[in-house]
N, C-alpha and C positions, 0 to 999 in steps of 0.2 A: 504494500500500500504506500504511496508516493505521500510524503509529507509539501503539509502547505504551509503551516504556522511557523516561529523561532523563534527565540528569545535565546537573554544569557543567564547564565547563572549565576543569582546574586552572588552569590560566594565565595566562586571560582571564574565566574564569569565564560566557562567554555559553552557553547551554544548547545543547546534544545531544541529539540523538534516535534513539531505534534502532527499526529494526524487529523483530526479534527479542530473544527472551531471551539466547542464546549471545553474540551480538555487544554485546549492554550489559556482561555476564560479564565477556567477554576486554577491553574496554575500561577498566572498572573495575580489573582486574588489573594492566594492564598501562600502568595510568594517563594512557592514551590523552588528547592533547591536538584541540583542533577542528581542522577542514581548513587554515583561516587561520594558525594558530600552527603548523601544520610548515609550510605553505610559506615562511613568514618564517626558521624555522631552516634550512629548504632553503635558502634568500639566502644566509644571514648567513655557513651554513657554504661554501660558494663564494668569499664575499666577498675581497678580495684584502687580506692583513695588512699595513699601510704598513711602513715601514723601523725607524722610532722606536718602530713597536705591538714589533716584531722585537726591538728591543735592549733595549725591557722587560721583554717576557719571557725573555731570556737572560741580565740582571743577574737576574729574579727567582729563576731555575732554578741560580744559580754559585754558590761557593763556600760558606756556613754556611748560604745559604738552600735549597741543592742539599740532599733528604731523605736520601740518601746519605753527605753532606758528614764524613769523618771513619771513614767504614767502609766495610770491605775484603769480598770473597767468600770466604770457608773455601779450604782446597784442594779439597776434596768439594764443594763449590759448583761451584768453577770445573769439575771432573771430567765434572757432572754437565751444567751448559750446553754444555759439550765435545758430549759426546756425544750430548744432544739437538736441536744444531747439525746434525752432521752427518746423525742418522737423518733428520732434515729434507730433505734433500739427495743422499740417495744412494739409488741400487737407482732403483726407479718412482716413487719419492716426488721425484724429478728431474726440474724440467720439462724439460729437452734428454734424457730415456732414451729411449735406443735410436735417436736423432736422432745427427748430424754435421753439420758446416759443409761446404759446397760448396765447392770448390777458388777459384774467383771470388772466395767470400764471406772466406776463409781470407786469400786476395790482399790485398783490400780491410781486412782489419783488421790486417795487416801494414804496410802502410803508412801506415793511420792513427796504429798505435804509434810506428813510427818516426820520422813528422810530428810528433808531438805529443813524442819525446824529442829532436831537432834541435833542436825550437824552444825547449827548455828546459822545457816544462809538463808533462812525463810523468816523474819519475825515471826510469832503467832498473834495476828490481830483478830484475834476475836471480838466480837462484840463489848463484851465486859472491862472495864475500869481505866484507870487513866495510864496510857501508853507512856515511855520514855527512855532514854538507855543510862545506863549504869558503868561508872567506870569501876569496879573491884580495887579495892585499896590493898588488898592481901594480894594479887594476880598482876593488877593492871590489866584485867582483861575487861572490852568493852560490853557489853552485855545488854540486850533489849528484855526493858521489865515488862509483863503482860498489866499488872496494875501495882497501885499501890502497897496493895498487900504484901505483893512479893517484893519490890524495893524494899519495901521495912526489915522482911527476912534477909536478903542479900546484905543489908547494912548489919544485921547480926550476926552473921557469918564472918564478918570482915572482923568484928568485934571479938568473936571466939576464941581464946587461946587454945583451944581445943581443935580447932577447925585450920588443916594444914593448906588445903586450897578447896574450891569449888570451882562446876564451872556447870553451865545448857547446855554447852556442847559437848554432849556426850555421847549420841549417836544411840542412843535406846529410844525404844519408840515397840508399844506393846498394844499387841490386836485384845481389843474386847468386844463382846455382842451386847450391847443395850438393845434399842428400835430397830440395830440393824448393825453390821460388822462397822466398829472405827476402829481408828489407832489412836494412841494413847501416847504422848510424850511428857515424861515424869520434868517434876520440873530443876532438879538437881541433884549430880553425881557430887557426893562432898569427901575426901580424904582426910581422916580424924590422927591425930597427933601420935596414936597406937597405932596407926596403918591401916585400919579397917576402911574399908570404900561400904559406903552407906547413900542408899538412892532415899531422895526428900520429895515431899510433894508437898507444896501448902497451896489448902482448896477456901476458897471463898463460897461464891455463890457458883452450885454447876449440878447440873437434874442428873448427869450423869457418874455423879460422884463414887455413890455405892456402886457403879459394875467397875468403878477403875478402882477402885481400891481391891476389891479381891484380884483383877488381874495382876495391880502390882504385886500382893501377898503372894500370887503363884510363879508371877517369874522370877521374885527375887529368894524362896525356897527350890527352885529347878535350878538357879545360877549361883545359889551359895551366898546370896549378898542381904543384907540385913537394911530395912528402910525406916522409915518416920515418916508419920502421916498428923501434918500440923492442918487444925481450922483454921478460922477467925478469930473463934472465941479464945482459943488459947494466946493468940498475939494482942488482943485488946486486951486481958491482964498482966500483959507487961508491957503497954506504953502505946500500942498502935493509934486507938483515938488522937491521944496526943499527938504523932506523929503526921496525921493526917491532916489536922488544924495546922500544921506546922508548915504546908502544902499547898496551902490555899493564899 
């Protein structure tokens, strides 16, 4: 088919050819570049960004050079991404609508939260009590507290001359069936001044407290290891109320 139309390539500028009048049209408009010049953008955008290309463009993007840099969203701003957030996300506009996770599949990401909060690299943010991290004054080790509760402990730990180190990251994590199979991560492995390793658990408010305390009672009898199982009530007789006022 014998070409009627040309043009150059903004880019490279080597000539074009069309066969048709429409297709010169739509190229013109839409200032279509030659076959050569996107395959090279095809590359380039592939290409892998080195480390150093990384940290230039994130000094370029930070602080007074960020376009943002010094201003805030309305509250009607924020109101409004709110909500166009979620229309995003809910009803059929949800890629999982009308989908569920397979009992298996439900298992398997049970466990991998609870792997990933043993070993230290997942917080556990549950819904329950006021989040924060903890630096360990016996360890120096950084430490996310689930609430209050347990910073109070962790700060008696540190206190302990009894208490040779602690840590969450301890990589135990034990299946119990309450409503339905979960895993379970105690909430500290503690090293006593005698050498004994002793797993701790201090429970606040949790519906599923009684199925985790026997599972603790059976795997720390199957592995040899001796635990403590602290409430509330026993930390509010030695100072927690206080401690919480102390907070606010």
């Amino acid at each position: 088919m014998d070409c009627k139309y040309f043009r150059d390539c903004p880019k490279c500028n080597v000539e074009i050819s069309y066969a048709s009048c429409k297709a010169f049209i739509v190229a013109c408009a839409r200032n279509t570049t030659c076959i050569s010049c996107r395959a090279k953008a095809r590359r380039s955008k592939n290409a892998k960004v080195s480390d150093e290309t990384r940290q230039k463009m994130s000094v370029s993007h930070s602080g007074e050079s960020n376009h943002f840099f010094g201003s805030r969203h309305t509250d009607e701003t924020k109101r409004l991404i709110g909500e166009k957030s979620k229309a995003r996300m809910q009803g059929s506009n949800n890629p999982f609508f009308g989908r569920q996770h397979t009992p298996e599949v439900r298992k398997k990401m049970s466990e991998s939260r609870a792997k990933g909060i043993a070993e230290g690299r997942i917080p556990n943010t549950n819904g329950y009590g006021t989040k924060s991290w903890y630096v360990s004054t016996k360890t120096g080790e950084r430490t996310y507290c689930d609430s209050l509760l347990e910073k109070f402990r962790m700060m008696q730990l540190d206190a302990d001359p009894n208490v040779i180190s602690w840590t969450k990251k301890h990589g135990i994590k034990i299946p119990y069936e309450s409503d339905k199979w979960h895993n379970y991560v105690p909430d500290f492995l503690i090293t006593t001044s005698s050498g004994d390793r002793m797993i701790e658990e201090v429970k606040g408010r949790d519906l599923h407290a009684q199925a985790k305390h026997e599972a603790l009672r059976t795997y720390c009898v199957i592995n040899g290891l001796s635990y403590r199982w602290i409430d509330q009530t026993m930390l509010e007789q030695q100072g927690y109320r206080t401690f919480v006022e102390s907070q606010r």
